[in-house]
N, C-alpha and C positions, 0 to 999 in steps of 0.2 A: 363317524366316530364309533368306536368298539370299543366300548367301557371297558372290559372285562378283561381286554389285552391295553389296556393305556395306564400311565399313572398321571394322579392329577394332584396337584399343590393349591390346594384353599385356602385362599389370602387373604385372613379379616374375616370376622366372627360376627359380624351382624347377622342380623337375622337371614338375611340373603344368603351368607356363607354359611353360616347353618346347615339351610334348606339344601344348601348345594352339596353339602359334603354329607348329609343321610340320604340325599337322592341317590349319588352315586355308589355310597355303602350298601346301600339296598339289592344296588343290583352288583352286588361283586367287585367295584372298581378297589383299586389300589389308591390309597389316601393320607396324602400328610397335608396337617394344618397346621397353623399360626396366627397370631396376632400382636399387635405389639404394643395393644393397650394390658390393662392389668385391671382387672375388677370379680368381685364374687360371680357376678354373670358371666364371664370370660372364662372364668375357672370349671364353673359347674357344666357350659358346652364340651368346652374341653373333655372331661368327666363324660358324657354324657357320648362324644362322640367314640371315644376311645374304649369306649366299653361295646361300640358295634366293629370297631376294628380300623380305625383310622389311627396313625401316627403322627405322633406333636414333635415339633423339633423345635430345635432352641436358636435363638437369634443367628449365634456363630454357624448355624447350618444354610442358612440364607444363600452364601455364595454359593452351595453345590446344589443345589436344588434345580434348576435350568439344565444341568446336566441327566437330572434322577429323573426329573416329570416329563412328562406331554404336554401335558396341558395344564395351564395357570390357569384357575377359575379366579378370579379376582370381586372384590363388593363393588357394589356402585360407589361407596363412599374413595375410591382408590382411584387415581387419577389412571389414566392410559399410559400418559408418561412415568409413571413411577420407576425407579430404576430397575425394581424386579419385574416388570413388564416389558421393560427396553431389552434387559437381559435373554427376555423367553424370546422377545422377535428375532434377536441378533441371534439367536441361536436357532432359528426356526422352527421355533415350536408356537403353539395353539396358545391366544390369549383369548378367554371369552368370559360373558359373565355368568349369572345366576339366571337371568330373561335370555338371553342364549342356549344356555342349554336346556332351557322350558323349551322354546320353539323347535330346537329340533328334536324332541321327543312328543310333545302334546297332538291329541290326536282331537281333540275337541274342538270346536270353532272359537274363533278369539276375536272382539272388538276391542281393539286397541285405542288410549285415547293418549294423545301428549297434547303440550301450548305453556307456555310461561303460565298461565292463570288458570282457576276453574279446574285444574283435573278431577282433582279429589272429589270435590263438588260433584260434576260431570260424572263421574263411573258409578260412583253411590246413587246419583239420581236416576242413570238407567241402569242399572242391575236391579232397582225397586221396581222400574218401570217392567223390564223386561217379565219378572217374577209375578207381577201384575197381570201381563197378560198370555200365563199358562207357561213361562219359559224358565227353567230353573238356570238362576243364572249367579255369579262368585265373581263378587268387587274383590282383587286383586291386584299385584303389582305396585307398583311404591306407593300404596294405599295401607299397604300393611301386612297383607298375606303374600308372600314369595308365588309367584305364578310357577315355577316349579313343583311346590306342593299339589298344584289341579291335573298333573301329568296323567292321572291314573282314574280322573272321575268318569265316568259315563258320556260317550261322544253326542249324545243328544242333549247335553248342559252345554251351556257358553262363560267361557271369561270375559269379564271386563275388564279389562287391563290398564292401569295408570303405567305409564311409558313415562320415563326422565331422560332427558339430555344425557345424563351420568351414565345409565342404564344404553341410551343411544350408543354408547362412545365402544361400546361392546357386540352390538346386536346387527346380525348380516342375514338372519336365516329366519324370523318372522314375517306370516304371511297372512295378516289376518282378512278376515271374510271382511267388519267394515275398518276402516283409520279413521279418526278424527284428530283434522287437528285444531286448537280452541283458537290461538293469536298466539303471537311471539313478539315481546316486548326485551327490553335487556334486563338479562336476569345470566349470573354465574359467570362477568366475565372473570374472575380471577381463576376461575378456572382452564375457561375456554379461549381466553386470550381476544378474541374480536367477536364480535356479530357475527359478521360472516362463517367462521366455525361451528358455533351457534344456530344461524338457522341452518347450514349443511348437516347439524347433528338431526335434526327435526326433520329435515326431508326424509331421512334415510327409513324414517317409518313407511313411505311409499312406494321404496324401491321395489321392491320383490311382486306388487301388486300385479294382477293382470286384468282383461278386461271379463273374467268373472266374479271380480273383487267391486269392492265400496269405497272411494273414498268421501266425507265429509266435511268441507273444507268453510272458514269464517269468507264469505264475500266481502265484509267490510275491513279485513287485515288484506294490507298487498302484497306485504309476502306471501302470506297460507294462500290467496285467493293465484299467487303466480306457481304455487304447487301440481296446479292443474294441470302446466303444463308438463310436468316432471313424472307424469305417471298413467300407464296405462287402463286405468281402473276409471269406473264410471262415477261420476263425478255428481254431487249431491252436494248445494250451499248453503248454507242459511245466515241470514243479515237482518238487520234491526233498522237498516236505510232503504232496500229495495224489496221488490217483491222477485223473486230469485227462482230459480227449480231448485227445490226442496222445499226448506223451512223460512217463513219468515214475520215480522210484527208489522204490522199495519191499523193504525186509528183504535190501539189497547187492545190489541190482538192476536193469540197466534195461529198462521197459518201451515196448510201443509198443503204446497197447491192451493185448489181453490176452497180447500176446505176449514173451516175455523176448529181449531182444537181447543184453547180455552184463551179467556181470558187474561190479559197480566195481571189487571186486579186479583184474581183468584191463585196467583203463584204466591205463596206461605215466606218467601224471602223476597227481600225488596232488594232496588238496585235493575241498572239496565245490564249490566254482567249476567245479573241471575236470568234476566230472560234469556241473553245470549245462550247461557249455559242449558236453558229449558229449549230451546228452537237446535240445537245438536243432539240434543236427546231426539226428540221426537223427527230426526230426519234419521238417525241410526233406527229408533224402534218402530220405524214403518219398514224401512228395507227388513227387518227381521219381522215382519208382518204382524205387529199389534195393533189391537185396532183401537180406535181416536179414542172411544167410551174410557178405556182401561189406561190411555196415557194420562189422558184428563186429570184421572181420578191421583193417580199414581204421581201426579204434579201437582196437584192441592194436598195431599197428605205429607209430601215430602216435606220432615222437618228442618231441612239445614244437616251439617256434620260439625261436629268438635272443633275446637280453636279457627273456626272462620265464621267472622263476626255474631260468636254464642252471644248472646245476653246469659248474663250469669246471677246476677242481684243487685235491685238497689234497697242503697243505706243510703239513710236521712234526707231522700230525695236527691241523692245521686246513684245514676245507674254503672254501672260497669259491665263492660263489653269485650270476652277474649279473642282478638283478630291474629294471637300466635302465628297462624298458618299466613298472614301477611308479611314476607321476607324478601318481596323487591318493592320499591318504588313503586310500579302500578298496580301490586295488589292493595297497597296501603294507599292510594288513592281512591283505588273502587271502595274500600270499608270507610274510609272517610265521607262519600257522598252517599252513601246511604245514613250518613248521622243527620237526626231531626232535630237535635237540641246542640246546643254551644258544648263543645266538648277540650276536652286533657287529654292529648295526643304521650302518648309513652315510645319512645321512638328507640332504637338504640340495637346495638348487638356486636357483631361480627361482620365487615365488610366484603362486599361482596364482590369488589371492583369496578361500583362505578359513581356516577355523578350527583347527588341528590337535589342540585336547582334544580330539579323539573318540580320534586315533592315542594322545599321549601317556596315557589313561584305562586303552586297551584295554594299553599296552605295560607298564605295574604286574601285570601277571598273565597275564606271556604269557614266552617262551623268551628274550628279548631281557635278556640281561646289562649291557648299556651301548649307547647310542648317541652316534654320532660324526656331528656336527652339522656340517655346513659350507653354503660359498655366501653366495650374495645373500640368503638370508632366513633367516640361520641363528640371527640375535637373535631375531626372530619366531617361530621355533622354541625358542630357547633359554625366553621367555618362556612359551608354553603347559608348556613339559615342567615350569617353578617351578608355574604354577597348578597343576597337575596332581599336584604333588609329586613329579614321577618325579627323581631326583636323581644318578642312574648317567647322566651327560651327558658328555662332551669334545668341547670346541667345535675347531673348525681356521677356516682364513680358506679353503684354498682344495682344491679337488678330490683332487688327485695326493697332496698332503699328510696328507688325511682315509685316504685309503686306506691308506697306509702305518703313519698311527697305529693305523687299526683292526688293524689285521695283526700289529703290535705289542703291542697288546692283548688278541687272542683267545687263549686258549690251545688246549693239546691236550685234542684231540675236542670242541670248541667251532665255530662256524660264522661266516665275514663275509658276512653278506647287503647287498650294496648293490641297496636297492629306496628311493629317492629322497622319495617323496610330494611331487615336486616338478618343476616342466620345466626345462629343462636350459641353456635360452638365457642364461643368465648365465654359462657358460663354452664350450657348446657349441652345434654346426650343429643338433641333434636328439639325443634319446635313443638312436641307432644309436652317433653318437660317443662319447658320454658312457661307452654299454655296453663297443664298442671300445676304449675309453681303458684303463679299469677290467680288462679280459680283458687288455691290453698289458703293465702293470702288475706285473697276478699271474702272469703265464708269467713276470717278469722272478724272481723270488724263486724264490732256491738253498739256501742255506745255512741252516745254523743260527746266529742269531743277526743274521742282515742284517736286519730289519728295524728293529731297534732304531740298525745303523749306519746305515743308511740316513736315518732319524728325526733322528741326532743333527746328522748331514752338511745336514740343509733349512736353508737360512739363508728361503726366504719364508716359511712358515708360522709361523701363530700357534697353540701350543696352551694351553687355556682350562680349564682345569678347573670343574665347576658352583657350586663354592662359591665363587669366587673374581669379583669385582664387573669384569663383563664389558660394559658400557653406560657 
C-alpha cells in the first residue's frame, strides 16, 4: 500500500474511523469521510478532520465513491457485506479496516488476544502484568484505544490487543509475536450468519503465524484447543481440568509447568473464568519472559475493569452489580455464578441471533430470584423463559424503567445484577453507555422507600407481570 499515491474512503466515524482517517492524513493520503449517523460528536470529527485536509461528502456522493477511492477503510461496527463494501469488491478495489491498517504499518511486537469472553478482562490483566515486569506495554484494540494510534511508539513497547470477530472480518496482515485465544461460545450470530463463520473468523488470528510465533490456546474449549492444528506457531495451553504445557489450576492453584504461580484464593475476582483468564495471562507473560515474583504480584493487585461484574453500591442492604459488558448468554452465565446471595437478574436489550434456553435452563437452579426482562427483544426473551418454565419474570418496556423495578423488587441482602445477555443498540451508543446509565441511576437512590415512589411516578414504562397475556 502507498498511501501518498492511493485514495481512501472512511466509512463510519467511531472511534476506529477516526483513528484511521488522521492516520492516513498524517502521512499525506488523500481522504473522504462519512457517516450516516448525525450527532454533536459526529459533527465535531467531521470539523476536526477536515481541518487536517480530509473531505466530507454527502449521502448522494456514495454511489461514486468506489470509482474515486482505493481503498474503503471501513469501522468494525459495518458489516463486510454492506453494500458500499460489495461495491469496492465488485470493483476491485481494497476493503480493510482500522486493525488492518495498524498491522501493516506497526513495527512494535503485538500480542493479540480474541474469544467470545474475557477479552477486555485478559488484555488489561496482562498489559498490567507485562508493565509489572519491566515491559512498557498499551491495552489497545476493541478495548478502547485504536491499535492504529501505537503505529509510531518505540519498537521495544508491546500492544496488547483485544481482536473482534467484527474487526477479524477485515484483518489478513497481522502477525503477532503471541495469539490468544480465550473460547468461542455463540456470540453475534445475526451478524455472522452460523458458527461456523464465527469460529472461521477467530481462527484467522493464527493464520500468518509461523514457527517463531506463539500461539495460546484454552485446552478445555475444542474448538480453540482444535486451532493447534490450523497453525504453524508453537503452541502453549492452559486448562482448569488437566495439567497441560503451559498454564494450568490444580488443588486451588496455578501452575506454569511445574512451578506454582499463585494461589486462586489470592486472585482479587472470583469465578472459574477469572482463573481461566489469569492461566492465559501468565502463559503469554512467561513466553515474554516475566518472572513468576512480578505475575504474582501483578494478579493480586488486579482490580477487575468497568461494567464486568463492578460492584457499584449497596442500598438498604441491597447491592447492585454493573455486568453491562455481559452481552451473550455465556457471559451472563459466568457473572451469574459468581453471585453469593439471591439475586434480580435485569436481562434485556438488542438480540443478537440466537436462542436463550441455555440462559433461562441454567437460571431454574441458580441464585436468580426473578428477572426483569426489558428492551427490543424482551418478548423473545419473555418466550424462551415460558419454554423453559422459569416463571419468576417482570417484563418493562424500557431500560431506566427495568432498573428501577428491579430495585424495587430486591430485597435486603439480596443482589441486582444487570448483565444483559444482550447488545445494547436498542437504546444505547455501546455497553459503556448502557453500564453508565445503570451506575447513574443507582448513585441516584437515597432513601428508604424511593424506589417504589419513583416506580409509581413512571408514566412510560410498561410493567408485565409472567402470568399475565403479554403478546
Amino acid at each position: 500500500m502507498y498511501i501518498k499515491k492511493q485514495v481512501f474512503f472512511v466509512l463510519g466515524l467511531s472511534r476506529s474511523g477516526k483513528a484511521s482517517a488522521e492516520f492516513l492524513l498524517s502521512r499525506g493520503a488523500s481522504v473522504y469521510i462519512y457517516d450516516d449517523l448525525t450527532s454533536d460528536r459526529i459533527e465535531q470529527t467531521y470539523k476536526d478532520l477536515q481541518l487536517n485536509g480530509a473531505k466530507r461528502i454527502k449521502k448522494e456522493d456514495l454511489p461514486n465513491m468506489p470509482e474515486v477511492c482505493d481503498v474503503l477503510v471501513i469501522s468494525p461496527g459495518i458489516p463486510i457485506d454492506h453494500p458500499m463494501a460489495v461495491a469496492f469488491k465488485r470493483g476491485g478495489r481494497a476493503v480493510i479496516g482500522e486493525t488492518e491498517l495498524a498491522a501493516r504499518y506497526i513495527k512494535s511486537p503485538i500480542i493479540a488476544i480474541t474469544g467470545t469472553n474475557g477479552k477486555t478482562t485478559t488484555v488489561s490483566m496482562l498489559a498490567e502484568t507485562l508493565t509489572r515486569g519491566g515491559i512498557t506495554a498499551h491495552a489497545c484494540g476493541n478495548i478502547g484505544t485504536p491499535l492504529v494510534e501505537y503505529c509510531n511508539m518505540p519498537e521495544e513497547d508491546v500492544a496488547v490487543a483485544e481482536i473482534s470477530s467484527f474487526q477479524l472480518e477485515t484483518l489478513a496482515s497481522i502477525r503477532p509475536h503471541v495469539a490468544v485465544v480465550l473460547n468461542i461460545t455463540e456470540d453475534h450470530l445475526n451478524r455472522h450468519y452460523n458458527m461456523e463463520n464465527y469460529v472461521f473468523l477467530k481462527a484467522r488470528l493464527l493464520k500468518n503465524l509461523s514457527a517463531a510465533e506463539y500461539a495460546v490456546l484454552n485446552y478445555d474449549d475444542e474448538t480453540v484447543r482444535s486451532f493447534a492444528e490450523k497453525t504453524r506457531a508453537h503452541i502453549l495451553y492452559f486448562s482448569v481440568r488437566e495439567r497441560v504445557y503451559g498454564a494450568f489450576y490444580e488443588q486451588g492453584n496455578l501452575y506454569f509447568g511445574k512451578e506454582k504461580i499463585i494461589a486462586a484464593s489470592d486472585l482479587p475476582t472470583e469465578g472459574l473464568h477469572n482463573v481461566q483468564n489469569a492461566l492465559a495471562v501468565i502463559a503469554a507473560a512467561k513466553i515474554m519472559g516475566v518472572k513468576s515474583e512480578d505475575i504474582a504480584t501483578a494478579l493480586r493487585e488486579f482490580k477487575g475493569i468497568k461494567h464486568r461484574v463492578e460492584f457499584i453500591r449497596e442500598v438498604n442492604g441491597v447491592q447492585f452489580v454493573n455486568d453491562s459488558k455481559g452481552t451473550n448468554v455465556d457471559a451472563t452465565i459466568k457473572a451469574i455464578s459468581t453471585m453469593k446471595r439471591e439475586t434480580v437478574l435485569l436481562l434485556g436489550g438488542q438480540n443478537k441471533g440466537y436462542d436463550y434456553g441455555k440462559l433461562f435452563a441454567m437460571l431454574k437452579n441458580s441464585k436468580v430470584v426473578r428477572a426483569v426482562i426489558y428492551g427490543e427483544n424482551r418478548f423473545a426473551l419473555l418466550k424462551s423463559a415460558r419454554a423453559y418454565d422459569f416463571d419468576r419474570v417482570t417484563m418493562c418496556e424500557n431500560f431506566d424503567f427495568a432498573v428501577r423495578v428491579a430495585a424495587m423488587l430486591a430485597k435486603e441482602g439480596q443482589t441486582v445484577l444487570l448483565s444483559p445477555a444482550s447488545a445494547s443498540f436498542d437504546e444505547f451508543a455501546g455497553y459503556e453507555e448502557r453500564g453508565d446509565r445503570f451506575v447513574e441511576i443507582v448513585q441516584s437512590f437515597q432513601d428508604e422507600g424511593e424506589y417504589a415512589e419513583e416506580t409509581q411516578a413512571e408514566d412510560g414504562g410498561t410493567e408485565e407481570r409472567f402470568d399475565e397475556e403479554s403478546e
